[in-house]
N, C-alpha and C positions, 0 to 999 in steps of 0.2 A: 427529531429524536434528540434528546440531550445528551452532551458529551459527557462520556464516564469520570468519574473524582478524579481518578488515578492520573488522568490526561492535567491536567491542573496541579497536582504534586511536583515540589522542586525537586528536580534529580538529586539537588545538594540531602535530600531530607531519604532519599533512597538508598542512596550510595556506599553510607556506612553503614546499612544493612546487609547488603552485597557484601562487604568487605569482613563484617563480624560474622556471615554464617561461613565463610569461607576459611577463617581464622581458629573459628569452633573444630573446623576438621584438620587443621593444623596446612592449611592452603595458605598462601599468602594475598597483600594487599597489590605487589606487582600484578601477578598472575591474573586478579581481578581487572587491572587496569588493561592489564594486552588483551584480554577478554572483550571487553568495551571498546577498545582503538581497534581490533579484527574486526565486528558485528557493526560498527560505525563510522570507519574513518580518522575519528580524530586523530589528532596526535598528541603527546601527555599533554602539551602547554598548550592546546586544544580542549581537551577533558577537563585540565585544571581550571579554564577559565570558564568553563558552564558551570562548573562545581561554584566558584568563586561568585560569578554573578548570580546565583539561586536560579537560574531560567527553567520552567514547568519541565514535564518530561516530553508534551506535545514541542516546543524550542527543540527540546533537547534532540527530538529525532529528525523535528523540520531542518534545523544547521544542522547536522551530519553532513561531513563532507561526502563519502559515500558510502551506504549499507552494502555489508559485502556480496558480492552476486551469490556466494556460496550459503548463503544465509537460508535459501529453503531448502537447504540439505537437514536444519534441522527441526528433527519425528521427536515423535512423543506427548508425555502429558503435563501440565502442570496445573496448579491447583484444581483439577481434577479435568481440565479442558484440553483436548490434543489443540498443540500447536499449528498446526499444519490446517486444521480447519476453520481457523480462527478470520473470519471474514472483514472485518475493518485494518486495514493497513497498519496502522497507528498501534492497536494494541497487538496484530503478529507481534509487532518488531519489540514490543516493551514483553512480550510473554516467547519470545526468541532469547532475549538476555536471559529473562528468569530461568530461563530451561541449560543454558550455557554455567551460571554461576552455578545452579543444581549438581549438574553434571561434574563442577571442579569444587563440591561439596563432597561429592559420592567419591571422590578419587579418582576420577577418569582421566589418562595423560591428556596433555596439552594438545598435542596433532588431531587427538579424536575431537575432543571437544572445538579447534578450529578448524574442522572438518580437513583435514590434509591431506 
């Protein structure tokens, strides 16, 4: 079976996307990034150097130092697909963020959305 596009997209080419819908609702670009270092481990000078070297988003999850155990706490849907039933590892965790940055578009505090 071939791997999906999206697995092959730099996170550098994702990331300001993330950060401009979050922006649009008057969210910020921190808030984005603790988002990311919760759901993945890194740490900023972590994040900023995947960003930095372009690494696909399949890198981006394979280096994770570690995805948060609390990470299937999150339900729901995004682009019309529940999360939670999402069968390939790889894209859970890339439709786990989209539903997190979702979340701190809609105005959800911060503890919710990192499950606290």
């Amino acid at each position: 079976m071939p791997k999906h596009h999206i697995f092959a997209m730099t996170f550098a080419r994702v990331y300001p996307l993330y950060v401009q819908k979050a922006e649009r609702k008057n969210r910020t670009k921190e808030e984005v990034d603790q988002i990311i270092r919760w759901l993945t481990g890194y740490n900023q000078a972590g994040l900023q150097q995947q960003i930095k070297q372009e690494n696909d988003i399949e890198t981006f999850f394979a280096e994770a130092p570690a995805i948060h155990p609390n990470s299937s706490l999150i339900k729901g849907v995004v682009c019309g697909v529940r999360v939670e039933d999402v069968e390939d590892p790889l894209m859970r965790q890339i439709r786990y963020l989209d539903k997190l940055i979702d979340e701190l578009a809609k105005g959800k505090a911060m503890e919710k959305i990192l499950r606290q």
